[in-house]
N, C-alpha and C positions, 0 to 999 in steps of 0.2 A: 504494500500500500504506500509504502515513503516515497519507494520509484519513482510512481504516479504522482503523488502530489508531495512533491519534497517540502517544499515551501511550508503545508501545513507543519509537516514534520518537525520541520527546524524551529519550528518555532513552541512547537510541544517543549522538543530539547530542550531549547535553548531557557522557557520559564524552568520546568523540572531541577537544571541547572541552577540556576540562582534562588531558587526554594530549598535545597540542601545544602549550600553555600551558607544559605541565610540564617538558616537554625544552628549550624555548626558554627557560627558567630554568634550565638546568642543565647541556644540552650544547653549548654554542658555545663557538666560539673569540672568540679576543681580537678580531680583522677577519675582516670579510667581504668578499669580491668582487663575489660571485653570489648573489642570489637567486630561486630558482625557486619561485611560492607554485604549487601545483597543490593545490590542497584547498577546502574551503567559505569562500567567498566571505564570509562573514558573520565568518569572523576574521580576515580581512585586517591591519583596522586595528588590531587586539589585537596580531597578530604584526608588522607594522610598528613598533608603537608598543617593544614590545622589542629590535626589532634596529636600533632606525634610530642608536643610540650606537655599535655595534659595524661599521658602513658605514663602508669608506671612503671618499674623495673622487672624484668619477669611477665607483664600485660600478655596478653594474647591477642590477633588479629586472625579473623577469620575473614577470607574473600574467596 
């Protein structure tokens, strides 16, 4: 379906993208234990890149 209508698509992405950008700015805690990433692959290292100061030592990341 994205083929056909990219346009729509990217632009699904592209809000989805800045809604888990947004929360990850806003609702974590002080540490973390566990991370479970289940979502688009392509923001991995976006969301790593925020949470890797709030891990703690030993933490676990699940992707």
């Amino acid at each position: 379906m994205c083929g056909r209508y990219g346009s729509m698509c990217n632009g699904l992405k592209s809000a989805a993208h800045l809604d888990a950008l947004e929360t990850l700015a806003h609702d974590l805690p002080d540490t973390l234990d566990l991370v479970l990433l289940d979502g688009a692959k392509a923001l991995y290292a976006d969301i790593l890149d925020r949470i890797d100061a709030r891990l703690r030592q030993g933490s676990i990341r699940l992707s």
